[in-house]
C-alpha positions, -999 to +999 in steps of 0.1 A: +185+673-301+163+694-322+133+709-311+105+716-329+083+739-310+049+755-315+047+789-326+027+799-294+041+792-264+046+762-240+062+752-209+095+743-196+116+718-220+125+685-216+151+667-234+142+638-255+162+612-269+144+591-295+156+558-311+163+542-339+149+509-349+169+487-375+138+468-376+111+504-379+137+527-398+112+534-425+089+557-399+096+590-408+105+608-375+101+607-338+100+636-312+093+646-277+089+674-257+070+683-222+055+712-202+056+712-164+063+724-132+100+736-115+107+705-096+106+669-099+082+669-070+052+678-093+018+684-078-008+662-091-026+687-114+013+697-131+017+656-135-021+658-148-014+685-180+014+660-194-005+638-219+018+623-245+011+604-280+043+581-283+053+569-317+081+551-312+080+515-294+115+522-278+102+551-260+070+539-246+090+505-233+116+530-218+085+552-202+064+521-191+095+505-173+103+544-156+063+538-144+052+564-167+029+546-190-002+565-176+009+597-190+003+583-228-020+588-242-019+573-278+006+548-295+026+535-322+009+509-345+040+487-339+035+490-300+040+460-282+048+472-245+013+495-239-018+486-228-037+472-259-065+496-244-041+528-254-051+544-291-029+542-316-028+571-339-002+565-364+023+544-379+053+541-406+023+550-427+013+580-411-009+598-385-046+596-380-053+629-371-088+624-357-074+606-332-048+628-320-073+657-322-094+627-296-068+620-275-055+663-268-021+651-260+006+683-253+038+664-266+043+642-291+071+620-292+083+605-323+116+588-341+138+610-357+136+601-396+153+615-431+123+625-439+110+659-431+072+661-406+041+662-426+029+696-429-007+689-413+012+677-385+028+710-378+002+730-384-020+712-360+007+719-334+008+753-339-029+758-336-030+730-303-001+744-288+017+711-288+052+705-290+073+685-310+108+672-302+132+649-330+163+632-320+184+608-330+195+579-311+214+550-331+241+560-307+241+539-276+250+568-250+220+584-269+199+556-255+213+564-218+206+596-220+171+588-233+160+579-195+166+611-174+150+631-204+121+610-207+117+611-168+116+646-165+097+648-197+068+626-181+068+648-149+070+680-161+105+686-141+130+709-150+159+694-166+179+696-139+154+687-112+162+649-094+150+621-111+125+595-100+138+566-081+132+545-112+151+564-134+182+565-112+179+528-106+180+523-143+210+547-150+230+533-123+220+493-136+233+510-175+267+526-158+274+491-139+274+470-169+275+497-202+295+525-185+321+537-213+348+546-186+344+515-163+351+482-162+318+461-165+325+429-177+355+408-165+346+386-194+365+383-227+340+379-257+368+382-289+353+388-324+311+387-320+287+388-341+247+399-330+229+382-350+193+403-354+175+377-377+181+338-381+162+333-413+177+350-435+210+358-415+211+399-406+239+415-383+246+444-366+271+463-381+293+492-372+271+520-356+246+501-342+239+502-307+239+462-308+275+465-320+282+491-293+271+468-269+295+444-274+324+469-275+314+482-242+316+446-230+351+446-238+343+423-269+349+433-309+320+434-331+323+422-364+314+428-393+331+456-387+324+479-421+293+484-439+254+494-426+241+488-393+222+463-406+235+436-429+220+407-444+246+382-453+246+348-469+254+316-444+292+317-461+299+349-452+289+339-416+312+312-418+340+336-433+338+356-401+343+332-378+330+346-349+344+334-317+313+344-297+280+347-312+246+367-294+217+355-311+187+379-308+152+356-307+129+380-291+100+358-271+115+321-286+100+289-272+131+264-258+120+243-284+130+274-313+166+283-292+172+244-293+163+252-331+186+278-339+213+267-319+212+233-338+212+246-376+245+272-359+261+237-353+259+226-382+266+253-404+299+245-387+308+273-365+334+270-340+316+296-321+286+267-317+304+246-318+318+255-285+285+262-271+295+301-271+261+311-286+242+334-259+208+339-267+186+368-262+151+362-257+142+392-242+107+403-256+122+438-267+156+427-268+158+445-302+141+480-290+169+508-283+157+515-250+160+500-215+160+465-227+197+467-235+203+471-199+190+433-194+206+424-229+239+434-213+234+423-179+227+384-199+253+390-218+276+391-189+266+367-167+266+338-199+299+349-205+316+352-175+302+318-170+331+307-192+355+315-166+376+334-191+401+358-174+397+396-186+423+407-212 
Protein backbone atom coordinates (compact mmCIF):
# COMPACT_ATOMS: atom_id res chain seq x y z
CA UNK A 1 0.00 0.00 0.00
CA UNK A 2 1.28 3.46 -0.54
CA UNK A 3 -0.02 6.40 0.94
CA UNK A 4 -0.01 9.57 -0.31
CA UNK A 5 -0.81 11.96 2.35
CA UNK A 6 -1.38 15.72 2.63
CA UNK A 7 1.32 17.79 3.87
CA UNK A 8 -0.92 19.08 6.74
CA UNK A 9 -2.27 16.75 8.82
CA UNK A 10 -5.28 14.25 8.87
CA UNK A 11 -6.73 11.67 10.85
CA UNK A 12 -6.35 8.13 11.67
CA UNK A 13 -5.40 5.80 8.47
CA UNK A 14 -7.24 3.42 6.81
CA UNK A 15 -5.96 0.82 4.49
CA UNK A 16 -7.07 0.77 1.01
CA UNK A 17 -6.82 -1.76 -1.49
CA UNK A 18 -7.72 -0.61 -4.97
CA UNK A 19 -8.24 -2.64 -8.16
CA UNK A 20 -7.32 -3.28 -11.26
CA UNK A 21 -9.53 -3.40 -14.22
CA UNK A 22 -8.42 -5.41 -17.33
CA UNK A 23 -11.25 -3.69 -18.97
CA UNK A 24 -10.23 0.34 -17.16
CA UNK A 25 -6.33 -0.23 -16.98
CA UNK A 26 -5.67 2.91 -18.94
CA UNK A 27 -6.98 5.22 -15.72
CA UNK A 28 -3.99 6.45 -14.30
CA UNK A 29 -4.20 5.63 -10.56
CA UNK A 30 -6.62 4.99 -7.78
CA UNK A 31 -6.30 5.75 -3.97
CA UNK A 32 -7.99 5.87 -0.69
CA UNK A 33 -7.58 7.00 2.50
CA UNK A 34 -9.97 8.03 5.62
CA UNK A 35 -10.07 10.16 8.88
CA UNK A 36 -12.17 9.11 11.82
CA UNK A 37 -12.81 8.21 15.18
CA UNK A 38 -11.05 5.19 17.63
CA UNK A 39 -13.66 2.66 17.25
CA UNK A 40 -15.86 1.08 14.80
CA UNK A 41 -18.77 2.34 16.77
CA UNK A 42 -18.52 5.86 15.22
CA UNK A 43 -20.81 8.62 16.48
CA UNK A 44 -22.87 10.10 13.82
CA UNK A 45 -20.94 13.43 13.42
CA UNK A 46 -17.25 11.12 13.10
CA UNK A 47 -19.41 8.90 10.35
CA UNK A 48 -20.57 12.48 9.03
CA UNK A 49 -16.71 14.04 8.24
CA UNK A 50 -15.98 10.94 5.91
CA UNK A 51 -16.95 12.15 2.40
CA UNK A 52 -15.25 10.19 -0.30
CA UNK A 53 -14.85 10.85 -4.35
CA UNK A 54 -14.43 7.09 -5.64
CA UNK A 55 -12.67 6.64 -8.93
CA UNK A 56 -12.63 3.25 -9.38
CA UNK A 57 -15.97 1.25 -10.21
CA UNK A 58 -14.49 -1.85 -8.18
CA UNK A 59 -14.45 0.08 -5.10
CA UNK A 60 -17.73 1.83 -5.07
CA UNK A 61 -19.55 -1.78 -5.94
CA UNK A 62 -17.37 -3.12 -2.96
CA UNK A 63 -18.54 0.10 -0.71
CA UNK A 64 -22.28 0.00 -1.93
CA UNK A 65 -22.60 -3.76 -1.16
CA UNK A 66 -20.64 -3.08 2.57
CA UNK A 67 -23.85 -0.27 2.80
CA UNK A 68 -21.56 2.48 2.47
CA UNK A 69 -22.59 4.18 -0.69
CA UNK A 70 -23.86 7.26 1.28
CA UNK A 71 -20.49 8.24 2.25
CA UNK A 72 -19.58 9.12 -1.63
CA UNK A 73 -19.68 11.64 -2.63
CA UNK A 74 -18.52 11.77 -6.39
CA UNK A 75 -17.78 9.05 -8.98
CA UNK A 76 -15.99 7.41 -11.65
CA UNK A 77 -17.26 8.26 -15.26
CA UNK A 78 -17.35 4.42 -15.87
CA UNK A 79 -19.58 3.96 -12.65
CA UNK A 80 -22.29 1.60 -13.04
CA UNK A 81 -23.11 0.54 -9.34
CA UNK A 82 -23.85 4.38 -7.79
CA UNK A 83 -26.82 6.26 -7.79
CA UNK A 84 -26.89 8.02 -11.21
CA UNK A 85 -27.77 11.15 -8.92
CA UNK A 86 -23.91 10.90 -7.52
CA UNK A 87 -21.40 13.46 -9.46
CA UNK A 88 -18.92 12.20 -11.35
CA UNK A 89 -15.67 14.12 -11.33
CA UNK A 90 -13.27 12.31 -13.41
CA UNK A 91 -12.45 9.60 -15.60
CA UNK A 92 -9.48 7.72 -17.66
CA UNK A 93 -9.35 11.22 -18.95
CA UNK A 94 -8.83 13.00 -16.00
CA UNK A 95 -10.41 14.96 -13.11
CA UNK A 96 -12.76 17.85 -13.22
CA UNK A 97 -11.62 19.79 -10.50
CA UNK A 98 -14.53 22.10 -10.11
CA UNK A 99 -16.35 19.38 -9.07
CA UNK A 100 -14.25 17.95 -6.53
CA UNK A 101 -13.66 21.49 -5.20
CA UNK A 102 -18.12 21.15 -5.12
CA UNK A 103 -18.35 18.06 -3.75
CA UNK A 104 -15.37 18.82 -0.40
CA UNK A 105 -14.73 15.25 -0.20
CA UNK A 106 -11.72 14.25 2.64
CA UNK A 107 -10.36 11.02 0.75
CA UNK A 108 -10.16 10.19 -2.51
CA UNK A 109 -9.96 6.92 -3.64
CA UNK A 110 -8.55 6.01 -6.91
CA UNK A 111 -6.78 2.89 -9.00
CA UNK A 112 -3.33 2.46 -8.76
CA UNK A 113 -1.79 3.31 -12.32
CA UNK A 114 1.92 3.47 -14.02
CA UNK A 115 1.41 6.70 -14.33
CA UNK A 116 2.41 9.21 -11.78
CA UNK A 117 -0.89 11.76 -10.06
CA UNK A 118 -1.37 14.98 -11.89
CA UNK A 119 0.26 17.65 -10.10
CA UNK A 120 -2.95 19.93 -9.63
CA UNK A 121 -4.26 16.98 -8.00
CA UNK A 122 -1.75 17.07 -5.32
CA UNK A 123 -1.50 20.30 -4.77
CA UNK A 124 -5.14 20.69 -4.23
CA UNK A 125 -4.75 18.02 -1.48
CA UNK A 126 -2.37 19.72 0.21
CA UNK A 127 -4.12 22.95 0.42
CA UNK A 128 -7.84 20.82 1.27
CA UNK A 129 -6.23 18.62 3.56
CA UNK A 130 -7.33 15.61 1.70
CA UNK A 131 -5.75 12.41 1.54
CA UNK A 132 -4.72 10.33 -1.07
CA UNK A 133 -4.16 6.50 -0.90
CA UNK A 134 -2.71 4.16 -4.21
CA UNK A 135 -2.69 0.49 -4.20
CA UNK A 136 -2.51 -2.11 -6.27
CA UNK A 137 -4.77 -4.97 -6.47
CA UNK A 138 -4.52 -7.38 -9.68
CA UNK A 139 -3.77 -9.85 -6.88
CA UNK A 140 -6.81 -11.65 -5.72
CA UNK A 141 -5.99 -11.78 -1.84
CA UNK A 142 -5.54 -7.92 -2.63
CA UNK A 143 -9.22 -7.88 -3.42
CA UNK A 144 -10.04 -9.67 0.09
CA UNK A 145 -8.27 -7.55 1.84
CA UNK A 146 -9.94 -4.59 0.02
CA UNK A 147 -13.21 -5.08 2.24
CA UNK A 148 -12.14 -4.70 5.95
CA UNK A 149 -10.01 -1.57 4.59
CA UNK A 150 -12.71 -0.04 2.86
CA UNK A 151 -14.99 -0.73 5.94
CA UNK A 152 -13.07 0.86 8.30
CA UNK A 153 -12.18 3.49 5.68
CA UNK A 154 -16.00 4.45 5.39
CA UNK A 155 -16.38 4.59 9.19
CA UNK A 156 -13.56 6.27 10.29
CA UNK A 157 -12.49 3.10 12.55
CA UNK A 158 -9.16 2.30 13.54
CA UNK A 159 -7.70 -0.36 11.57
CA UNK A 160 -7.97 -2.67 14.04
CA UNK A 161 -11.45 -1.74 15.33
CA UNK A 162 -14.35 -4.67 14.50
CA UNK A 163 -15.81 -4.58 11.32
CA UNK A 164 -19.46 -3.98 10.31
CA UNK A 165 -21.67 -6.97 10.20
CA UNK A 166 -21.55 -6.67 6.43
CA UNK A 167 -18.08 -6.72 5.98
CA UNK A 168 -17.62 -9.84 8.12
CA UNK A 169 -20.44 -11.53 6.29
CA UNK A 170 -18.61 -10.85 3.12
CA UNK A 171 -15.08 -12.08 4.37
CA UNK A 172 -16.45 -15.18 5.74
CA UNK A 173 -18.78 -15.81 2.23
CA UNK A 174 -14.75 -15.09 0.35
CA UNK A 175 -12.89 -17.61 2.98
CA UNK A 176 -15.85 -20.40 2.34
CA UNK A 177 -15.42 -20.57 -1.26
CA UNK A 178 -11.85 -18.51 -2.19
CA UNK A 179 -9.96 -19.28 1.08
CA UNK A 180 -6.27 -20.20 -0.16
CA UNK A 181 -5.78 -22.77 2.78
CA UNK A 182 -9.19 -24.43 2.66
CA UNK A 183 -10.99 -26.69 0.77
CA UNK A 184 -13.85 -24.81 -1.11
CA UNK A 185 -14.86 -26.53 -3.90
CA UNK A 186 -15.24 -30.45 -4.05
CA UNK A 187 -15.49 -29.94 -7.73
CA UNK A 188 -12.81 -30.81 -10.29
CA UNK A 189 -12.68 -28.09 -13.11
CA UNK A 190 -9.19 -29.34 -15.19
CA UNK A 191 -7.65 -26.87 -17.70
CA UNK A 192 -10.26 -23.55 -17.87
CA UNK A 193 -10.24 -20.88 -19.69
CA UNK A 194 -12.31 -17.36 -18.51
CA UNK A 195 -13.25 -16.11 -21.35
CA UNK A 196 -13.65 -11.98 -20.69
CA UNK A 197 -14.96 -11.09 -24.25
CA UNK A 198 -16.81 -13.31 -26.87
CA UNK A 199 -16.33 -11.06 -29.91
CA UNK A 200 -13.26 -10.95 -30.37
CA UNK A 201 -12.07 -13.92 -28.00
CA UNK A 202 -9.99 -12.32 -24.86
CA UNK A 203 -8.77 -14.46 -21.82
CA UNK A 204 -7.48 -14.21 -18.62
CA UNK A 205 -4.15 -14.94 -18.37
CA UNK A 206 -1.65 -15.70 -15.63
CA UNK A 207 -1.90 -12.91 -12.88
CA UNK A 208 -5.23 -12.09 -13.19
CA UNK A 209 -7.57 -12.45 -10.49
CA UNK A 210 -10.04 -14.27 -13.06
CA UNK A 211 -7.22 -16.85 -13.40
CA UNK A 212 -6.78 -16.92 -9.61
CA UNK A 213 -10.11 -17.72 -9.27
CA UNK A 214 -10.03 -20.75 -10.94
CA UNK A 215 -6.88 -21.96 -9.18
CA UNK A 216 -8.49 -21.43 -5.85
CA UNK A 217 -11.26 -23.60 -7.15
CA UNK A 218 -9.01 -26.35 -7.41
CA UNK A 219 -9.08 -25.94 -11.36
CA UNK A 220 -5.87 -24.89 -13.77
CA UNK A 221 -6.16 -21.76 -15.68
CA UNK A 222 -4.89 -21.69 -19.00
CA UNK A 223 -3.37 -19.97 -20.99
CA UNK A 224 -1.00 -20.20 -18.61
CA UNK A 225 1.93 -17.62 -19.98
CA UNK A 226 1.62 -14.27 -21.35
CA UNK A 227 -0.58 -10.84 -20.07
CA UNK A 228 -3.45 -10.94 -18.06
CA UNK A 229 -5.32 -10.18 -20.81
CA UNK A 230 -5.04 -11.92 -24.14
CA UNK A 231 -6.86 -11.72 -27.19
CA UNK A 232 -6.56 -14.76 -29.22
CA UNK A 233 -7.76 -15.99 -32.59
CA UNK A 234 -10.73 -18.77 -32.50
CA UNK A 235 -7.71 -21.52 -33.36
CA UNK A 236 -5.78 -20.85 -30.61
CA UNK A 237 -9.04 -21.40 -28.50
CA UNK A 238 -9.33 -24.58 -30.15
CA UNK A 239 -5.53 -25.40 -29.57
CA UNK A 240 -6.14 -25.11 -25.82
CA UNK A 241 -8.71 -27.26 -25.50
CA UNK A 242 -10.18 -26.37 -22.44
CA UNK A 243 -12.00 -28.93 -20.53
CA UNK A 244 -14.10 -26.36 -18.68
CA UNK A 245 -14.83 -23.10 -19.96
CA UNK A 246 -16.39 -19.69 -17.67
CA UNK A 247 -17.77 -17.48 -20.00
CA UNK A 248 -17.99 -13.84 -18.62
CA UNK A 249 -21.41 -12.10 -20.30
CA UNK A 250 -22.06 -9.44 -17.80
CA UNK A 251 -26.11 -8.60 -17.88
CA UNK A 252 -26.79 -11.22 -21.16
CA UNK A 253 -30.36 -11.81 -22.18
CA UNK A 254 -31.10 -15.90 -22.31
CA UNK A 255 -31.51 -15.31 -25.80
CA UNK A 256 -27.38 -13.89 -26.01
CA UNK A 257 -26.09 -17.06 -23.50
CA UNK A 258 -28.16 -19.38 -25.94
CA UNK A 259 -26.04 -17.21 -28.41
CA UNK A 260 -22.63 -17.73 -27.28
CA UNK A 261 -23.06 -21.05 -26.06
CA UNK A 262 -24.16 -22.11 -29.67
CA UNK A 263 -21.18 -20.44 -31.86
CA UNK A 264 -18.77 -22.44 -28.61
CA UNK A 265 -20.46 -25.57 -30.11
CA UNK A 266 -19.67 -25.14 -33.17
CA UNK A 267 -16.36 -23.92 -33.09
CA UNK A 268 -16.04 -27.52 -31.97
CA UNK A 269 -15.02 -27.50 -28.46
CA UNK A 270 -15.22 -30.50 -26.39
CA UNK A 271 -15.60 -28.28 -23.48
CA UNK A 272 -19.21 -27.24 -25.23
CA UNK A 273 -19.60 -29.68 -26.42
CA UNK A 274 -20.15 -31.37 -23.19
CA UNK A 275 -22.21 -28.54 -21.96
CA UNK A 276 -19.24 -27.62 -19.52
CA UNK A 277 -19.56 -23.85 -20.33
CA UNK A 278 -20.65 -21.88 -17.05
CA UNK A 279 -21.75 -18.58 -17.65
CA UNK A 280 -21.40 -15.50 -15.72
CA UNK A 281 -23.87 -13.01 -16.03
CA UNK A 282 -23.34 -11.22 -13.06
CA UNK A 283 -23.69 -7.41 -13.83
CA UNK A 284 -20.09 -6.65 -12.40
CA UNK A 285 -18.94 -10.04 -12.84
CA UNK A 286 -15.76 -8.46 -14.41
CA UNK A 287 -15.10 -5.70 -11.44
CA UNK A 288 -12.27 -6.88 -8.86
CA UNK A 289 -14.37 -6.43 -6.05
CA UNK A 290 -17.12 -8.37 -4.18
CA UNK A 291 -18.64 -9.65 -7.20
CA UNK A 292 -16.09 -12.49 -7.41
CA UNK A 293 -17.50 -13.75 -4.27
CA UNK A 294 -20.86 -14.64 -6.29
CA UNK A 295 -18.57 -15.38 -9.49
CA UNK A 296 -17.13 -18.11 -7.33
CA UNK A 297 -20.01 -19.21 -5.37
CA UNK A 298 -21.68 -19.92 -9.40
CA UNK A 299 -18.88 -21.29 -10.25
CA UNK A 300 -19.19 -23.98 -7.70
CA UNK A 301 -22.44 -24.85 -7.54
CA UNK A 302 -22.50 -25.34 -11.82
CA UNK A 303 -19.71 -27.49 -11.34
CA UNK A 304 -20.35 -29.57 -8.60
CA UNK A 305 -23.45 -30.13 -10.45
CA UNK A 306 -21.39 -32.48 -12.53
CA UNK A 307 -21.07 -34.83 -9.82
CA UNK A 308 -17.27 -34.96 -10.39
CA UNK A 309 -15.47 -36.36 -7.31
CA UNK A 310 -12.59 -33.95 -5.95
CA UNK A 311 -9.05 -34.89 -7.11
Amino acid sequence: MVIVPAQTSVAKSAQVLVVLVAIITAIGGLSACDGGSSSHSTSEEGQAQQRLAVFSPALAHTLRELGHADRIVARHGFDLALDPGVPIAGDQHGFDYEMLLARRPTTIVMETGASELPARLTELAEHRQWAIVRLPTLALDDVRDSIPALDRLATGADDDAPLSPQAADMLARWDAVLSSSGDAAAITLGPTVSMLHAHPIGLAGPASFSAQVIERLGGVSIPTRGQAYQSVSAEALIELNPKTIVLYLPGASAADVAEQHQRLVELGLQAARAGRVIVIDEPFGLLPSVALIDTAEAIVERAAAWGEPHP
